[in-house]
N, CA, C and O atoms as a printed pandas DataFrame, in Angstrom:
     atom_number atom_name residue_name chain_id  residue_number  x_coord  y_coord  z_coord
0              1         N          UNK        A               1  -59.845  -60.840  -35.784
1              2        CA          UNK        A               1  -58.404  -60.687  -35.605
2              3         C          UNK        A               1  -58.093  -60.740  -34.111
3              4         O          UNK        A               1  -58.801  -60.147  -33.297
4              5         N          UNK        A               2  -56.885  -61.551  -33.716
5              6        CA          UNK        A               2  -57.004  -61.637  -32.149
6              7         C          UNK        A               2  -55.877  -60.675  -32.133
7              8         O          UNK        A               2  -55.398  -60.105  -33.113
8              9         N          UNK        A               3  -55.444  -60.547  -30.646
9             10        CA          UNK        A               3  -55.100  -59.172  -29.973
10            11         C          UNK        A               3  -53.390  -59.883  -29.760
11            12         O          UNK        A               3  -53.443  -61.108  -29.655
12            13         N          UNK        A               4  -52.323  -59.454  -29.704
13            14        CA          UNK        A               4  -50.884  -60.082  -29.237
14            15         C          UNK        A               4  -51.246  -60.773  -28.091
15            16         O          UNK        A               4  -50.880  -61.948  -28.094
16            17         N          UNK        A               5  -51.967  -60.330  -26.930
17            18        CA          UNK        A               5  -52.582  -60.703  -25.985
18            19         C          UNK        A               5  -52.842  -62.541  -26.459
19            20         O          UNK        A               5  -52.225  -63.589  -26.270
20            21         N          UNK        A               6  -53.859  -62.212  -27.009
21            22        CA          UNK        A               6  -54.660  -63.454  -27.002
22            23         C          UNK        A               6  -53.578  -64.483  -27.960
23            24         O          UNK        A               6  -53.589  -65.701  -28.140
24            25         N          UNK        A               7  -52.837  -63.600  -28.372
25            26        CA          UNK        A               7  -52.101  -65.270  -29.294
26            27         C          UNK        A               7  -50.884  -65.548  -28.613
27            28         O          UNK        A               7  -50.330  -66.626  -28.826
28            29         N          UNK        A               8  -50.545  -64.980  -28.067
29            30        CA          UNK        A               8  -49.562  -65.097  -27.094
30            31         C          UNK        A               8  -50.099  -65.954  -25.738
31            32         O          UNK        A               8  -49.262  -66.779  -25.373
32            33         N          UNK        A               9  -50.942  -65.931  -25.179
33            34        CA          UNK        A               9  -51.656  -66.697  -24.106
34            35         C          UNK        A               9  -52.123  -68.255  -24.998
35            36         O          UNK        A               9  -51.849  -69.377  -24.571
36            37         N          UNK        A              10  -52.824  -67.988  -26.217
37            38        CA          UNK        A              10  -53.215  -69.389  -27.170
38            39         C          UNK        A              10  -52.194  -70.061  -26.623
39            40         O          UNK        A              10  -52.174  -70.928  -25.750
40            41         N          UNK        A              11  -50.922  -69.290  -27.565
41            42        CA          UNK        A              11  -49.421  -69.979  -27.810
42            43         C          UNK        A              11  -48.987  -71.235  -26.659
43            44         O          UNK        A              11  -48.500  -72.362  -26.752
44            45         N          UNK        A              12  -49.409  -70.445  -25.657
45            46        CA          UNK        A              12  -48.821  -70.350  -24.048
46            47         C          UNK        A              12  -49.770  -72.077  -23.754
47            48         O          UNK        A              12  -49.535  -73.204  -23.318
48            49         N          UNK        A              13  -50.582  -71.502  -24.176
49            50        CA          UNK        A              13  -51.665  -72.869  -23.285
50            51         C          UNK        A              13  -51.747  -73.989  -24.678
51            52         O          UNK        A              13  -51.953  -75.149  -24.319
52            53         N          UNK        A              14  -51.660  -73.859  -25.672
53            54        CA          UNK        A              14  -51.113  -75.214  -26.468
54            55         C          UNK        A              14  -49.812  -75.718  -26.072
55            56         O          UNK        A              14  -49.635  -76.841  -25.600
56            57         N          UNK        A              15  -48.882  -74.832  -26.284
57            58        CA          UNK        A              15  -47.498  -75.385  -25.968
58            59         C          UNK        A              15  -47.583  -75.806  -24.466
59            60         O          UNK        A              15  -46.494  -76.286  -24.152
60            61         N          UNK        A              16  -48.254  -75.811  -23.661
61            62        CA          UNK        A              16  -48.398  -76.770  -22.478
62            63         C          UNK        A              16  -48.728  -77.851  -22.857
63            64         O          UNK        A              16  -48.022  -78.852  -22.986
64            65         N          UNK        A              17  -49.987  -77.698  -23.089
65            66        CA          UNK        A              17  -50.767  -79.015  -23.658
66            67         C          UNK        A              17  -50.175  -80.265  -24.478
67            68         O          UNK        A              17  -50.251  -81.485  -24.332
68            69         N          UNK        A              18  -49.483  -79.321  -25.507
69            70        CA          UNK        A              18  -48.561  -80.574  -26.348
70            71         C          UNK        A              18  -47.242  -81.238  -25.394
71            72         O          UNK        A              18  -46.878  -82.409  -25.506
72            73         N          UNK        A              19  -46.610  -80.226  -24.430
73            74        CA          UNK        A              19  -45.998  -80.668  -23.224
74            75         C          UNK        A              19  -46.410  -81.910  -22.537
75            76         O          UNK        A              19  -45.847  -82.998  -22.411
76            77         N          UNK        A              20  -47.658  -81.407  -22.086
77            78        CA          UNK        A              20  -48.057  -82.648  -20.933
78            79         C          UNK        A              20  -48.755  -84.128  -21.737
79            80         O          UNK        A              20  -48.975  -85.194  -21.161
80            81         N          UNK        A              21  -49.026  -83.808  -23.294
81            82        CA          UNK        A              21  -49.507  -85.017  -24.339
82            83         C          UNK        A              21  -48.151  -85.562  -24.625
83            84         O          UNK        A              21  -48.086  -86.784  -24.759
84            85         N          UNK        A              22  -47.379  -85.072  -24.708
85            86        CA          UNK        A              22  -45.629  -85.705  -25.290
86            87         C          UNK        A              22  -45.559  -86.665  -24.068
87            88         O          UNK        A              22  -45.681  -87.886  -24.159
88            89         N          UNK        A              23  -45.288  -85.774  -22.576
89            90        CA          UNK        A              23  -44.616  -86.565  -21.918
90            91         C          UNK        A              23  -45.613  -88.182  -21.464
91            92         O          UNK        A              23  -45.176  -89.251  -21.038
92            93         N          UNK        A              24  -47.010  -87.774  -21.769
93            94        CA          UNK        A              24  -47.583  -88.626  -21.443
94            95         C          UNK        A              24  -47.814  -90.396  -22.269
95            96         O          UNK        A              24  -48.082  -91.520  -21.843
96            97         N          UNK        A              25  -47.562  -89.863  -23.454
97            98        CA          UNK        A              25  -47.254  -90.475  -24.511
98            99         C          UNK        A              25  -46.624  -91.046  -24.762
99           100         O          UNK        A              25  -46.819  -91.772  -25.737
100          101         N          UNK        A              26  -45.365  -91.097  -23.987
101          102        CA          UNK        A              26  -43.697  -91.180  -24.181
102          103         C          UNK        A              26  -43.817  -92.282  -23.149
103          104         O          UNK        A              26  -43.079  -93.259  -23.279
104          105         N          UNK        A              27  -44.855  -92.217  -21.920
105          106        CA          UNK        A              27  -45.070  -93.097  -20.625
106          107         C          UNK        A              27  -45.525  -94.635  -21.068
107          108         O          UNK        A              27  -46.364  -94.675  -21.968
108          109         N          UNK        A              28  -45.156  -95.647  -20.639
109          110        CA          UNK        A              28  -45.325  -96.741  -21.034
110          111         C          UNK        A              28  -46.704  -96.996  -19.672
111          112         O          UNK        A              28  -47.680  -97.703  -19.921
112          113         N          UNK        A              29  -46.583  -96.517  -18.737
113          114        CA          UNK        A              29  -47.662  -97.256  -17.851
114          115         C          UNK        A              29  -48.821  -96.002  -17.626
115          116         O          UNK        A              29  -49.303  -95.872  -16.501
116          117         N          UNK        A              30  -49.166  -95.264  -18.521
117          118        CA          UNK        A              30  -49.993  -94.233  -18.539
118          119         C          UNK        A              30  -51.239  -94.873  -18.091
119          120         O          UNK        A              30  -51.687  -95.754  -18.825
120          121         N          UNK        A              31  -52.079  -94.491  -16.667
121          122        CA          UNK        A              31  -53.105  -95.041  -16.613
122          123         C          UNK        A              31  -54.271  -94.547  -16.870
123          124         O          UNK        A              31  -54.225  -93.410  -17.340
124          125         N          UNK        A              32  -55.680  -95.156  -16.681
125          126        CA          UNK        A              32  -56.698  -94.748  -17.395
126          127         C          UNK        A              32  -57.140  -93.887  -16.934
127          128         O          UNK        A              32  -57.762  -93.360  -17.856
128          129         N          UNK        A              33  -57.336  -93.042  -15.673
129          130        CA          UNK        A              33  -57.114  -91.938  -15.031
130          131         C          UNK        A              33  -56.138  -90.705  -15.981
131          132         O          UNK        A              33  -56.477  -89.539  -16.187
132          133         N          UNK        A              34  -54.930  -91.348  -16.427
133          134        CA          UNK        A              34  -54.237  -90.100  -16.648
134          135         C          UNK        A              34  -54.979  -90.212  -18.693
135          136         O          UNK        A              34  -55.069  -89.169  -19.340
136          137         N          UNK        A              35  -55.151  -90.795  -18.960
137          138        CA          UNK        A              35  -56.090  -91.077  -20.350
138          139         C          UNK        A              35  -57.126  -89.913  -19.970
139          140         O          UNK        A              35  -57.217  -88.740  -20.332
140          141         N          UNK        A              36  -57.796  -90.635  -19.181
141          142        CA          UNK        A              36  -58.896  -89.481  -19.221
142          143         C          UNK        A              36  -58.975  -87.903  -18.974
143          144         O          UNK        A              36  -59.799  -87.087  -19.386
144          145         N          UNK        A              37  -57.812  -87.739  -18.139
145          146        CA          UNK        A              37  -57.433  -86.220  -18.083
146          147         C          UNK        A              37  -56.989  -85.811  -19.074
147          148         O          UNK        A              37  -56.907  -84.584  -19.131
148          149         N          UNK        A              38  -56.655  -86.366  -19.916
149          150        CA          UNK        A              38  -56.047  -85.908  -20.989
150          151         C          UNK        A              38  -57.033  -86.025  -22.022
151          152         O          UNK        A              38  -56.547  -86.060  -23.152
152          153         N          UNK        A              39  -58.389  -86.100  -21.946
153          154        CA          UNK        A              39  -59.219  -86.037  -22.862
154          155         C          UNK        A              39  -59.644  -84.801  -22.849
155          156         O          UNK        A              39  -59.828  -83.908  -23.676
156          157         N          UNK        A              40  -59.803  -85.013  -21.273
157          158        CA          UNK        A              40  -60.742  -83.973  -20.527
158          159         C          UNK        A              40  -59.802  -82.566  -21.174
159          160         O          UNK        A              40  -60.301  -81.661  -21.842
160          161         N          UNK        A              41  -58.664  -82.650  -20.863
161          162        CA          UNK        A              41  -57.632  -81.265  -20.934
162          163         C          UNK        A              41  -58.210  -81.035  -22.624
163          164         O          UNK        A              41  -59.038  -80.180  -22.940
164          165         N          UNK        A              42  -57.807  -81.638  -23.213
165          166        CA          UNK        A              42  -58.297  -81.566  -24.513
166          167         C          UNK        A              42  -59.226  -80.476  -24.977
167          168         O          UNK        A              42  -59.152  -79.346  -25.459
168          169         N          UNK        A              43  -60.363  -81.566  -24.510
169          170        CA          UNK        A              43  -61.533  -80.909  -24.567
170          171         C          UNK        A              43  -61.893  -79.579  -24.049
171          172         O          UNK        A              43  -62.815  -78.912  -24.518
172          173         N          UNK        A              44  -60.958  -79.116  -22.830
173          174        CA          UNK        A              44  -61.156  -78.023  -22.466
174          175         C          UNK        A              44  -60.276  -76.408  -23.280
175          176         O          UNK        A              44  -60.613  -75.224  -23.249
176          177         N          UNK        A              45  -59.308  -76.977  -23.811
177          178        CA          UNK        A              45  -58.566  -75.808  -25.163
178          179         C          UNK        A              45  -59.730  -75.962  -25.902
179          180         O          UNK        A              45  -60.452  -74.987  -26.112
180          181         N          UNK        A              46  -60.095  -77.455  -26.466
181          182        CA          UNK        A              46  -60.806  -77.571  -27.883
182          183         C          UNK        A              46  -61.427  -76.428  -28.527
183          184         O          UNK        A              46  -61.182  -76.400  -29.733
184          185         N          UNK        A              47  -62.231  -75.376  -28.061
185          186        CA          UNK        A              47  -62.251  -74.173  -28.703
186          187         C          UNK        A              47  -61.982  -72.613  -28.048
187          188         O          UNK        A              47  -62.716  -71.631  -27.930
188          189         N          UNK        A              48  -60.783  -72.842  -27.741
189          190        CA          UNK        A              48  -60.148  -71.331  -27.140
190          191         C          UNK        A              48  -59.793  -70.732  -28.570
191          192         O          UNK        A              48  -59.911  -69.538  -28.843
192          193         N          UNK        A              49  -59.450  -71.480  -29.238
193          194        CA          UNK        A              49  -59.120  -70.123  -30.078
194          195         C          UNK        A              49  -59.868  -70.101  -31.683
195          196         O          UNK        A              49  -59.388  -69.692  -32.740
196          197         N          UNK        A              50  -61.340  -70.760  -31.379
197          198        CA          UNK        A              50  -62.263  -70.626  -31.936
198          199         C          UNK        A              50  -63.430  -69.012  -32.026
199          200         O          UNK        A              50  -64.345  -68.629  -32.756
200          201         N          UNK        A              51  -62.742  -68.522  -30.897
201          202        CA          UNK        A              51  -63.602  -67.592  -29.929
202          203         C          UNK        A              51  -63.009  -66.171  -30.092
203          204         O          UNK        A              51  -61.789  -66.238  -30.245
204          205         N          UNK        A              52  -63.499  -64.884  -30.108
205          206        CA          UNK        A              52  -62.504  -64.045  -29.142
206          207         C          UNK        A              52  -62.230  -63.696  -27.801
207          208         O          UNK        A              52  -63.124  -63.030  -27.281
208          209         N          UNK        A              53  -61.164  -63.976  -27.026
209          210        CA          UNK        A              53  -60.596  -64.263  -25.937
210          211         C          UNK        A              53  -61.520  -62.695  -25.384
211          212         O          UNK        A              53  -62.579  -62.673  -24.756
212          213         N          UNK        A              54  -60.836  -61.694  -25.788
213          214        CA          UNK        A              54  -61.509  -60.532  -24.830
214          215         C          UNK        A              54  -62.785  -60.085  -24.955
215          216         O          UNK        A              54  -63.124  -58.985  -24.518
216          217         N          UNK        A              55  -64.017  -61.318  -25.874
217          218        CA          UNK        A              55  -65.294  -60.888  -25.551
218          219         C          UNK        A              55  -65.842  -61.412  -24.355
219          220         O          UNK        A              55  -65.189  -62.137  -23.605
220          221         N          UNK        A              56  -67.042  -61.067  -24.143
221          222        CA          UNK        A              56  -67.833  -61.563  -22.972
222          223         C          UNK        A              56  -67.618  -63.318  -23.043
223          224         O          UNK        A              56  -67.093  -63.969  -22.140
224          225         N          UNK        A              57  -68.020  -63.745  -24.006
225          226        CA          UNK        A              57  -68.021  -65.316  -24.546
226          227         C          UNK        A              57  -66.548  -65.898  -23.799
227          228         O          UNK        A              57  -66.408  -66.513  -22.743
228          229         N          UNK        A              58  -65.570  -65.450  -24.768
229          230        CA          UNK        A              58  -64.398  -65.759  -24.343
230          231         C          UNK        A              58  -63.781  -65.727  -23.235
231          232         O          UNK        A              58  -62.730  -66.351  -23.086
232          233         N          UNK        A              59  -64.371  -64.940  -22.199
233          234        CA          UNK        A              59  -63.885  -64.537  -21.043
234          235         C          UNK        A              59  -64.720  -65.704  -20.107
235          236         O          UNK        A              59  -64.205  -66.043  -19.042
236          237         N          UNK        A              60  -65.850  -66.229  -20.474
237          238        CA          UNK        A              60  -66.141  -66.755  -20.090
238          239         C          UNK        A              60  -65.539  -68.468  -20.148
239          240         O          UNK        A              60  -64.868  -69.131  -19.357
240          241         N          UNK        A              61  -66.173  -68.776  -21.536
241          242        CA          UNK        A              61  -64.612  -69.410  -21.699
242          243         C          UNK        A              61  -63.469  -69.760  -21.192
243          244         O          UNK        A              61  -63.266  -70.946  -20.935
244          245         N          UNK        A              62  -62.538  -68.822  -20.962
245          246        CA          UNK        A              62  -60.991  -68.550  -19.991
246          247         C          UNK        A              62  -61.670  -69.054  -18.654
247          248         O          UNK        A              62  -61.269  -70.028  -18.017
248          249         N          UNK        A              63  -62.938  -68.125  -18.255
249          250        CA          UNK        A              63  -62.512  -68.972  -16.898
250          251         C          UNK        A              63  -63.413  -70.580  -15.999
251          252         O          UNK        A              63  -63.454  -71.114  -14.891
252          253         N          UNK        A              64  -64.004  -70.761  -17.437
253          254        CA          UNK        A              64  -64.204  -72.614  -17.219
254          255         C          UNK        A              64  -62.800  -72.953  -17.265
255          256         O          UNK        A              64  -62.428  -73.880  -16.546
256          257         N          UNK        A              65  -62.058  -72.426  -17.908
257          258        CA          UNK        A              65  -60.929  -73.831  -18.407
258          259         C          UNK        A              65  -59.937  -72.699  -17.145
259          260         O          UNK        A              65  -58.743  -72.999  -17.179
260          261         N          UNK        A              66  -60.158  -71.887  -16.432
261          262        CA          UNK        A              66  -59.202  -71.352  -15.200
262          263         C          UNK        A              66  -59.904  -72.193  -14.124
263          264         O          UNK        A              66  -59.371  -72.320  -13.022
264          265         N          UNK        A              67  -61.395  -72.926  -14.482
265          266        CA          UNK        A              67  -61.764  -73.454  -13.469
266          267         C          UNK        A              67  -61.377  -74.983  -13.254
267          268         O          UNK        A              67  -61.369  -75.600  -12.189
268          269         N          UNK        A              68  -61.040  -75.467  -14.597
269          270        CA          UNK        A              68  -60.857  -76.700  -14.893
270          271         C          UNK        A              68  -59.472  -76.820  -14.478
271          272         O          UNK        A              68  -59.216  -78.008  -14.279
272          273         N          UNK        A              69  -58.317  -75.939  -14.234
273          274        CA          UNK        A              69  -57.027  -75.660  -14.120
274          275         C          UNK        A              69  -56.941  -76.157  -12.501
275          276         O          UNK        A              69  -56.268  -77.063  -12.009
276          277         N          UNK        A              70  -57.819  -75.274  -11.909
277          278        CA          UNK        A              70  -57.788  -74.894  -10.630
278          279         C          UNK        A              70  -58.215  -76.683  -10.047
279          280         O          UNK        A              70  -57.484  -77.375   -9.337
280          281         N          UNK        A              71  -59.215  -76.977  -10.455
281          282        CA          UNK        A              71  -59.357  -78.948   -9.820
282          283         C          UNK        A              71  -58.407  -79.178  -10.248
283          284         O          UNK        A              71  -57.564  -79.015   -9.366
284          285         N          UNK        A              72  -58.024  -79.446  -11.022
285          286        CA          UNK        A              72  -56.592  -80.045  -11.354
286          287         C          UNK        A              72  -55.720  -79.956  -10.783
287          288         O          UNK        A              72  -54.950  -80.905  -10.635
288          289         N          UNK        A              73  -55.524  -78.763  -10.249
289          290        CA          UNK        A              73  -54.353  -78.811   -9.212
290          291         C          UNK        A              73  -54.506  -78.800   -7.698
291          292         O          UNK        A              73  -53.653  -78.956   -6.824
292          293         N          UNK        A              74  -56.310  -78.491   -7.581
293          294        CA          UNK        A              74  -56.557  -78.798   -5.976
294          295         C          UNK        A              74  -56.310  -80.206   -5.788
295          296         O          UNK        A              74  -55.848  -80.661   -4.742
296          297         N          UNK        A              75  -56.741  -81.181   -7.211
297          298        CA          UNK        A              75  -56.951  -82.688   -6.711
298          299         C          UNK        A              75  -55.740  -83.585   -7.318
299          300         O          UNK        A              75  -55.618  -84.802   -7.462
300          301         N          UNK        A              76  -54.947  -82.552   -7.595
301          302        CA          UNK        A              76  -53.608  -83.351   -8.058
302          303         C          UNK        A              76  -53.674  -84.398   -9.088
303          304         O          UNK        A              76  -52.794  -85.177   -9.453
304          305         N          UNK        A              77  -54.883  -84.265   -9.484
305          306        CA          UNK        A              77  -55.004  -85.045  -10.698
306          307         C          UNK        A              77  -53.687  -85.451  -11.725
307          308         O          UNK        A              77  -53.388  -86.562  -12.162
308          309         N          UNK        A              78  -53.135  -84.366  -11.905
309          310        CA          UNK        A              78  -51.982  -84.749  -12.463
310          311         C          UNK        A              78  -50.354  -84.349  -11.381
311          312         O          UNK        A              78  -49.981  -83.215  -11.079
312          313         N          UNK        A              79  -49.862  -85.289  -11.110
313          314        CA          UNK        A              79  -49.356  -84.965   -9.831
314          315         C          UNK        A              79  -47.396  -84.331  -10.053
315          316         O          UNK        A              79  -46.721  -83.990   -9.082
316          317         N          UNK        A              80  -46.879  -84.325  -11.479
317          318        CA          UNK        A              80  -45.429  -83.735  -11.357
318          319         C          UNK        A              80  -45.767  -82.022  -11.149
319          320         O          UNK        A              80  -46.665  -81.258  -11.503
320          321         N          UNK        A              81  -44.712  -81.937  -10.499
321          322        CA          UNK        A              81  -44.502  -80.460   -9.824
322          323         C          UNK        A              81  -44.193  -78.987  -10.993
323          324         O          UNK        A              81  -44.723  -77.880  -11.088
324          325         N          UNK        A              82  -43.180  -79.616  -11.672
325          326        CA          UNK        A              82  -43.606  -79.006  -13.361
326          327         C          UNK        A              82  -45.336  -78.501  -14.084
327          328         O          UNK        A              82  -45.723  -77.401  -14.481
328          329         N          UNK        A              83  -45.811  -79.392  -14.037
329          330        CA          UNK        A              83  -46.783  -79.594  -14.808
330          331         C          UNK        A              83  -47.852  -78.545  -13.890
331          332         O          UNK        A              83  -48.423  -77.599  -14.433
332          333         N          UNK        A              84  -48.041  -78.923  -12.220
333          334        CA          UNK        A              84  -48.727  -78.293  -11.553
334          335         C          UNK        A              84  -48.350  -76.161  -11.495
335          336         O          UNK        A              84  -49.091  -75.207  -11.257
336          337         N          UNK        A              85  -46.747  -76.278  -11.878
337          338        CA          UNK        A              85  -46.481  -75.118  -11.833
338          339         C          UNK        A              85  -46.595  -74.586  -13.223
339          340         O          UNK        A              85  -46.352  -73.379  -13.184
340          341         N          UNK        A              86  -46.818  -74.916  -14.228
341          342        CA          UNK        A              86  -47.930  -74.546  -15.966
342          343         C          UNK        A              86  -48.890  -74.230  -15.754
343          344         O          UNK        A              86  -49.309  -73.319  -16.469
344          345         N          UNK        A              87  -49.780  -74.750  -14.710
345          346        CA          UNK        A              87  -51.174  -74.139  -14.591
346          347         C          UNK        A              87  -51.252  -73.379  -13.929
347          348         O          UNK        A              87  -51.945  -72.418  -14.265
348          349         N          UNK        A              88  -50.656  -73.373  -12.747
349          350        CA          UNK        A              88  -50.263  -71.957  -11.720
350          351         C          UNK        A              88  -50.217  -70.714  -12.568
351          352         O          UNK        A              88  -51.063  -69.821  -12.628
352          353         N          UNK        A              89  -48.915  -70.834  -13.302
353          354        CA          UNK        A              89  -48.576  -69.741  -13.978
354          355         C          UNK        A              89  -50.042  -69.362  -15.108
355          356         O          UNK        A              89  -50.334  -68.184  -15.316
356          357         N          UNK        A              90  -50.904  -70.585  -15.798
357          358        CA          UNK        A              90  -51.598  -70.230  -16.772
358          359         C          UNK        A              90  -52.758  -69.228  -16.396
359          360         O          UNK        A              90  -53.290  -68.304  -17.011
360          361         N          UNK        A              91  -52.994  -69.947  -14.759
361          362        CA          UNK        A              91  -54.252  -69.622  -14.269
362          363         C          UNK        A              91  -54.440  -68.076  -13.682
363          364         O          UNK        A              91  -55.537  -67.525  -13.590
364          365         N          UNK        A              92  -52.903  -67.350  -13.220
365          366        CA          UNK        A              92  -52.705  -66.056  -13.008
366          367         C          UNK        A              92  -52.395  -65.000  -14.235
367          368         O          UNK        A              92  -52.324  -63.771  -14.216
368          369         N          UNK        A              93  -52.228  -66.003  -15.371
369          370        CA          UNK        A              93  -52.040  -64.892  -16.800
370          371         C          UNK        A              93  -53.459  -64.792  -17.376
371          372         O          UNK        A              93  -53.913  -63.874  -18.058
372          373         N          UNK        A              94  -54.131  -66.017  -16.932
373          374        CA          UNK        A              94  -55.692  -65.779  -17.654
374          375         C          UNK        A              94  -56.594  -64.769  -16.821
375          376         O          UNK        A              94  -57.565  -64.160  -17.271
376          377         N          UNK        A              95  -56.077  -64.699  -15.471
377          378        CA          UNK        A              95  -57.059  -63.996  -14.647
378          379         C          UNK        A              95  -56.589  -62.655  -15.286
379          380         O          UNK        A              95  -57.228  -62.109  -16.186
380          381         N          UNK        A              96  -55.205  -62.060  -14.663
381          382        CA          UNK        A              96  -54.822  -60.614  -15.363
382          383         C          UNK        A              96  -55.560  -60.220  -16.674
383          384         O          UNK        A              96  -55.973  -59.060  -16.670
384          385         N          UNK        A              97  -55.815  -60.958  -17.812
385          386        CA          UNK        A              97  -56.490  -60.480  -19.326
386          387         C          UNK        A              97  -57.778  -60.657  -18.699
387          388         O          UNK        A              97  -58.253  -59.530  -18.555
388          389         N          UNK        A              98  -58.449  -61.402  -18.324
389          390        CA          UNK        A              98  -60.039  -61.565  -18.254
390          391         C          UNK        A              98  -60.483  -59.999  -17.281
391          392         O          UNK        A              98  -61.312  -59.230  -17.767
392          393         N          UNK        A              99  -59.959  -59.752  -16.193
393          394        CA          UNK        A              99  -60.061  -58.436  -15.430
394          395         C          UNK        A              99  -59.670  -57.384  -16.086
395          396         O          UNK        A              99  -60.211  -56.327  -15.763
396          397         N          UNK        A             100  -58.669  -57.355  -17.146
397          398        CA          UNK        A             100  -58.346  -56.212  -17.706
398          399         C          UNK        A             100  -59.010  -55.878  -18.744
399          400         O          UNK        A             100  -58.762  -54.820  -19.322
């Protein structure tokens, strides 16, 4: 059984995800660069909420994909200012639960 915590953060980081897959989708000149981040992003939810978020596992978990957040926005990989400020925000709500 997960915690309000943890489905509320799930919630949080799919409904990005389907965010940044819509708008990308919607793009007629999407390049293979932004394809592949978007595999990659994928792959990196692919089992968050397979897990429990506040075990050791899960925490670990949270912070590959806080690490995977963090290149992403050092290397601008994905470069609208929106999108960079989703992970900002994701990457300071995942730290607060993983420390607490």
């Amino acid at each position: 059984m997960t915690s309000k915590t943890e489905r509320d953060l799930l919630s949080t980081i799919f409904y990005d995800l389907a965010i940044i897959i819509r708008e990308y989708c919607y793009s007629d000149d999407m390049t293979k660069e932004e394809r592949f981040f978007l595999g990659q992003y994928a792959d990196a939810v692919h089992n968050l909420p397979k897990i429990d978020l506040l075990s050791d596992l899960g925490k670990r978990h949270l912070m590959d994909y806080v690490a995977f957040l963090k290149e992403t926005v050092k290397t601008e990989r994905i470069v609208q200012p929106e999108f960079l400020a989703m992970f900002e925000q994701q990457i300071n709500s995942i730290i607060i639960l993983v420390h607490n």
